[in-house]
C-alpha positions as a Markdown table, in Angstrom:
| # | Residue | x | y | z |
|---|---|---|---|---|
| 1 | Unk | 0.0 | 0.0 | 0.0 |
| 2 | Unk | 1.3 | 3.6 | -0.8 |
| 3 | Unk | 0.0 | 6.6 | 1.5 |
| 4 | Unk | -0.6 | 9.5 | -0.8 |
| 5 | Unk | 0.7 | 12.8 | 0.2 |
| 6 | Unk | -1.5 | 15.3 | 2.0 |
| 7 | Unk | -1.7 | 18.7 | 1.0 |
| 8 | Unk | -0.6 | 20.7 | 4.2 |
| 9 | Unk | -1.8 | 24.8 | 4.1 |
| 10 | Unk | 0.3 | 27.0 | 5.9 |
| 11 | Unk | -1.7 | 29.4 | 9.0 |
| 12 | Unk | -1.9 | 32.3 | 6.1 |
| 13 | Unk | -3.3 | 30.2 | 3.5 |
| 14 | Unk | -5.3 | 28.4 | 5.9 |
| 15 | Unk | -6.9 | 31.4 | 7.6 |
| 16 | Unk | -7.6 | 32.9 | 4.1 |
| 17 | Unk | -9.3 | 29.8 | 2.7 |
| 18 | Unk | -11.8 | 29.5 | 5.8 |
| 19 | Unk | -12.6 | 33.4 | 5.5 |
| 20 | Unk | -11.3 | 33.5 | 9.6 |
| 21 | Unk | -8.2 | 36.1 | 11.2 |
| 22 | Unk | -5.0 | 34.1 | 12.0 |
| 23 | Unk | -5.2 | 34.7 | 15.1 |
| 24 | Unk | -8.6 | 33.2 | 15.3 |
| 25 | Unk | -6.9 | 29.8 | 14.3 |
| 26 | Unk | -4.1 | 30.5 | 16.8 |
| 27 | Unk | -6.6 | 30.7 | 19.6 |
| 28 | Unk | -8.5 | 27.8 | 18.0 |
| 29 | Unk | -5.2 | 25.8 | 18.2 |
| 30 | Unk | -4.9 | 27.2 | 21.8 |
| 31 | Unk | -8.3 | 26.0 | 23.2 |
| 32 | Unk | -7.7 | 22.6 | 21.1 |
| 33 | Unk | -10.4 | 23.2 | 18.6 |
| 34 | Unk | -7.6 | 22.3 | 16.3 |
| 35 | Unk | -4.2 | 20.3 | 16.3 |
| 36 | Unk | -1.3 | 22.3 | 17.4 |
| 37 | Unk | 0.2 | 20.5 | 14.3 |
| 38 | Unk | 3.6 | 21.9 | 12.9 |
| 39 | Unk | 6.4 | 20.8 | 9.7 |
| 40 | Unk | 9.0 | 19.5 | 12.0 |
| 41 | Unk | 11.8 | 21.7 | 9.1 |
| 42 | Unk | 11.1 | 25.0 | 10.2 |
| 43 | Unk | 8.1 | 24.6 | 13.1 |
| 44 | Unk | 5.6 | 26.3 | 10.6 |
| 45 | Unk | 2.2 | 25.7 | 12.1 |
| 46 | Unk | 0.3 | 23.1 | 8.7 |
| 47 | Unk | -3.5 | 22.6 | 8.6 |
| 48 | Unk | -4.8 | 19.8 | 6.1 |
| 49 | Unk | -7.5 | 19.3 | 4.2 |
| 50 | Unk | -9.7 | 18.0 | 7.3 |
| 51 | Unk | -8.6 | 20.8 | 9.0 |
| 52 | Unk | -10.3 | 23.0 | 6.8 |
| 53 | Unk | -13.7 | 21.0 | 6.3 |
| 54 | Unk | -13.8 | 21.0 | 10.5 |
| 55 | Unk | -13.5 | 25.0 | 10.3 |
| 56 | Unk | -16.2 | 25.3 | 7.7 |
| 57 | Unk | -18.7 | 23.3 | 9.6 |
| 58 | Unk | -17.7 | 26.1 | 12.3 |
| 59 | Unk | -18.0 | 29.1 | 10.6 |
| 60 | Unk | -21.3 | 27.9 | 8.3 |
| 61 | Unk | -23.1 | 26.9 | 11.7 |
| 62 | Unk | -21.9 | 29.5 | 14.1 |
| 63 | Unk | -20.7 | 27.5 | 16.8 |
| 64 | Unk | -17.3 | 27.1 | 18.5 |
| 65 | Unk | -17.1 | 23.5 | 20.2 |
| 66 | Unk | -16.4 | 23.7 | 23.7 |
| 67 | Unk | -13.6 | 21.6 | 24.8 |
């Protein structure tokens, strides 16, 4: 079996395809809404694909998961 590559968005790229502020993702990350994930190179915070379908589903229902 061969594991395809997943595209990984930097926090700018990220924050502008989900139509949120960067640091509205940074505080996301902080309250564990979403992985602290980051490219082990350079310590870049990376967002996937799932990443961004989770922070649709936020923004399109107006609700911020408690955790």
């Amino acid at each position: 079996m061969t594991e395809e590559k997943k595209k990984l968005y930097r926090l700018t790229e990220f924050a502008t395809m989900v139509g949120v502020y960067r640091d509205t993702v940074r505080n996301w990350q902080k309250r564990g809404i979403l992985p602290d994930r980051r490219n082990p190179v350079n310590n870049y915070r990376v967002f996937t694909d799932e990443d961004v379908a989770t922070v649709r589903r936020i923004v399109k229902g107006n609700i911020i998961p408690k955790k």
